[in-house]
N, C-alpha and C positions, 0 to 999 in steps of 0.2 A: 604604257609599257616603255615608258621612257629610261628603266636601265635594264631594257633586253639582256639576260645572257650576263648581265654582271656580276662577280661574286661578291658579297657582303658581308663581312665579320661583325656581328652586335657581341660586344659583351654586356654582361647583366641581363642578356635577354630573355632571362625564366619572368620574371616581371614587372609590372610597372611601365615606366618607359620604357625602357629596352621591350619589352616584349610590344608595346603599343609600335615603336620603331621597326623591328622587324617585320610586325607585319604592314607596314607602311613600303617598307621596300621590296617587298614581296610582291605585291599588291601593284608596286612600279616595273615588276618584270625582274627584279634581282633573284638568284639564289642567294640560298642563307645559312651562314655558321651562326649558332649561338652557344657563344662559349661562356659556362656559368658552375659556381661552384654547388648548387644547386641543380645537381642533373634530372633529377625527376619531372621540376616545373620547366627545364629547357626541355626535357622530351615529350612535355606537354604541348609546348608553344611551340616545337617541332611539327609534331602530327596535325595540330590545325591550317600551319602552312601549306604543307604536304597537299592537304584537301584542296589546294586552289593548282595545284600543278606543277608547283616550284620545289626545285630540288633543295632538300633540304641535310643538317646534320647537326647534332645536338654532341658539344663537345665538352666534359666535366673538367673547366681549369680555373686554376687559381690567380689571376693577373698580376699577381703580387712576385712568381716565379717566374723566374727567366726561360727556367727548362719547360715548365708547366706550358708555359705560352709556345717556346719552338715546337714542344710537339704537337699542339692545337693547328698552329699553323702548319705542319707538316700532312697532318691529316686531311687537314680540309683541299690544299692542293691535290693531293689524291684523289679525294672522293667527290671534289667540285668543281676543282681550278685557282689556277691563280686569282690570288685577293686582291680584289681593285677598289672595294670600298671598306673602310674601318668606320667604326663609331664605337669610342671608346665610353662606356655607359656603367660597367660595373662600378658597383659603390654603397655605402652604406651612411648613416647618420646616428649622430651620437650627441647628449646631449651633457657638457662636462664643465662646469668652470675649469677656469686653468687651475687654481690654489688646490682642484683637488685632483688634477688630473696626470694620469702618472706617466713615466717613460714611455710604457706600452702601451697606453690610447696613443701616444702622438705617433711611436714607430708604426702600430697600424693604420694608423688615418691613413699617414702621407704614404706607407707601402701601397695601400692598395688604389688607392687615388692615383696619386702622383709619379709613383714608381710605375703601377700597373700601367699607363697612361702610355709612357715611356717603354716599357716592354715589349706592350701590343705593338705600338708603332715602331720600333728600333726592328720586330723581326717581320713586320710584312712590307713593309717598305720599299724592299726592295725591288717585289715584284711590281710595284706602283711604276719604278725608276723604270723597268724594264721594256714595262706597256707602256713608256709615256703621258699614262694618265691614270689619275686614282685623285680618290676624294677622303680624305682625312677626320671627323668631326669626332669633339673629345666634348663630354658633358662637366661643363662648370657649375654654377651659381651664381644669384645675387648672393650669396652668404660671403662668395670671392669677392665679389665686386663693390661689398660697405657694410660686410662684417657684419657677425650679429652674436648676443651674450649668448656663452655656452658650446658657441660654435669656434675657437681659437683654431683648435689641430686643424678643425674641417675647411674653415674662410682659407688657412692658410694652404691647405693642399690643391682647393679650387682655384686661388687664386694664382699655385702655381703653373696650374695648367694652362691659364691665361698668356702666360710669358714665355712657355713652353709652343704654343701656337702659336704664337705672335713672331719669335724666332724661327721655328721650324717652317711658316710661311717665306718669310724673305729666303731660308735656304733653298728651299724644292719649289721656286716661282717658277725658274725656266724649264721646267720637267713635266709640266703641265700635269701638277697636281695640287689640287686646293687641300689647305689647313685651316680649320675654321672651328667655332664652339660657340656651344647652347648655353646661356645661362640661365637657367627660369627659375622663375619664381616658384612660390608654394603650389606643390602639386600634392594631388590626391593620389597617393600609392600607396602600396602595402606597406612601406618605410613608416611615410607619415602615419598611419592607422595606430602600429605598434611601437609609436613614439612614444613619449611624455610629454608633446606639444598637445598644451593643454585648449579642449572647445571655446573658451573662452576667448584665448589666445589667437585662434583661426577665424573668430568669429570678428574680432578688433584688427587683424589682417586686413579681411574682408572689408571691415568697413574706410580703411584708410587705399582700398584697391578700385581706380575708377571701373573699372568692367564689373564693380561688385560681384566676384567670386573667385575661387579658387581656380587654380589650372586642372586640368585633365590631362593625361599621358598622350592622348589623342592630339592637342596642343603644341606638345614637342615632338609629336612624329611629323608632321605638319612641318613644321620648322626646318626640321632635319629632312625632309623629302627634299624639298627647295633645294640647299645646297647640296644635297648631291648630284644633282640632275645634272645635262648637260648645259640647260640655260646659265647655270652660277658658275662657271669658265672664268670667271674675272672676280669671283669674290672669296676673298682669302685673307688673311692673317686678320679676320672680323672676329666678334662677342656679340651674337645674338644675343639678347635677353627675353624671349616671351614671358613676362609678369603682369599680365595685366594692366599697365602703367603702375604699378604699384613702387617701383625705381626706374628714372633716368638717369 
C-alpha cells in the first residue's frame, strides 16, 4: 500500500494498459480517476476496483479537449481529491503510409497523443506544485524511439512525448515531482487484436524478441507501479522501454 490515500488519474483506463495500470495502482493503495472516452468499459474497470475498497470514479473525456479535461479534473477533486499521480495512457493506433495518409489522420494522431498528453498535464499540475509532490508518467513507444512503416503520425506523436518529458522533467525537478514514460514494446491489447497487424507479422516479432513473446498490459503496469512509488524520488526525465529486449 505503498501510495496510501493517493489520488491517480489513468487515462485510457477502460482498457488494455490503462486498465491493467489502474488496477496496479489500486492494488498499491491509490484511489482512481479513469477518464476515457469510452465510458461503459471505464465503468467497468470502475466497479471491479471498487471491489477491493478503493474509491473509485469513472469520468467520460476526450483528452484531445482542453475543456473536456478541466472538467474531468474538476470532478475528480470533488469526489476524490487532489491529483497527485497522472498517467497519461489514452491512445489509439493506426496503420497508414504517409503517401496515403491525409491531414486528418495526422491532426488526430498528434490531437489525442500529444495534445492530450499536454492537457492532462498543463491542468492537474498544479495540484502536484501545490503538495510538493506528484508523479507524472505519459505512455510512448519503441514506434517513438526507431520508427516503424505505416506508423509516421504515430512514431511522431510518441516520440513527441519523449521531449515533452524530458523538458517538463528538468522544469518541475525542484517541486518534487517526477516526469517519466513507458515505452513498450508489442503488447497484447484490444488495439493490437483489432489491428491489421498481421499473425505473421507478431509471430517474426517474436521471433527477433529475446524473451520470445509478446508483452502483456500486466508488463507495463509493473513498470509504471515502480515509478510512482515513493522509492523512484530520483528518477525522472527517463524512457522506460519494457520490450522484451526486442530494442535497445
Amino acid at each position: 500500500m505503498g501510495l496510501k490515500d493517493r489520488i491517480a488519474v489513468v487515462t485510457g483506463g477502460a482498457s488494455g494498459i490503462g486498465r491493467a495500470i489502474s488496477h496496479r495502482l489500486a492494488r498499491d493503495g491509490a484511489h482512481v480517476a479513469i477518464w476515457d472516452r469510452d465510458i461503459s468499459g471505464a465503468r467497468k474497470v470502475a466497479a471491479e476496483i471498487a471491489e477491493s475498497g478503493r474509491r473509485v470514479v469513472a469520468v467520460e473525456t476526450d483528452v484531445s479537449s482542453f475543456t473536456d479535461v478541466e472538467k474531468a479534473a474538476d470532478r475528480v477533486r470533488r469526489e476524490l481529491g487532489k491529483i497527485s499521480i497522472l498517467v497519461n495512457d489514452a491512445g489509439y493506433g493506426e496503420i497508414v503510409p504517409l503517401a496515403q495518409m491525409s491531414e486528418e489522420q495526422w491532426d488526430k494522431m498528434i490531437a489525442v497523443h500529444l495534445k492530450g498528453t499536454f492537457n492532462c498535464t498543463r491542468v492537474v499540475v498544479a495540484d502536484m506544485i501545490d503538495a510538493h509532490w506528484g508523479r507524472i508518467v505519459s505512455l510512448s513507444s519503441v514506434a517513438g524511439l526507431k520508427g516503424a512503416p505505416g506508423f509516421v503520425h504515430y512514431s511522431a506523436a510518441k516520440a513527441g512525448i519523449t521531449g515533452f518529458t524530458k523538458a517538463l522533467a528538468f522544469e518541475l525537478g525542484s517541486t518534487g515531482i517526477t516526469v517519466n514514460a513507458i515505452a513498450p514494446g508489442l503488447i497484447d491489447t484490444p488495439i493490437l487484436k483489432a489491428s491489421s497487424v498481421r499473425d505473421d507479422t507478431i509471430a517474426a516479432i517474436v521471433r527477433q524478441t529475446p524473451v520470445a513473446r509478446i508483452g502483456i498490459p500486466e508488463d507495463i503496469a509493473a513498470c509504471c507501479g515502480y515509478i510512482v512509488s515513493e522509492e523512484a524520488s530520483f528518477l525522472t526525465g527517463q524512457v522506460l522501454s519494457p520490450n522484451g529486449g526486442s530494442h535497445t
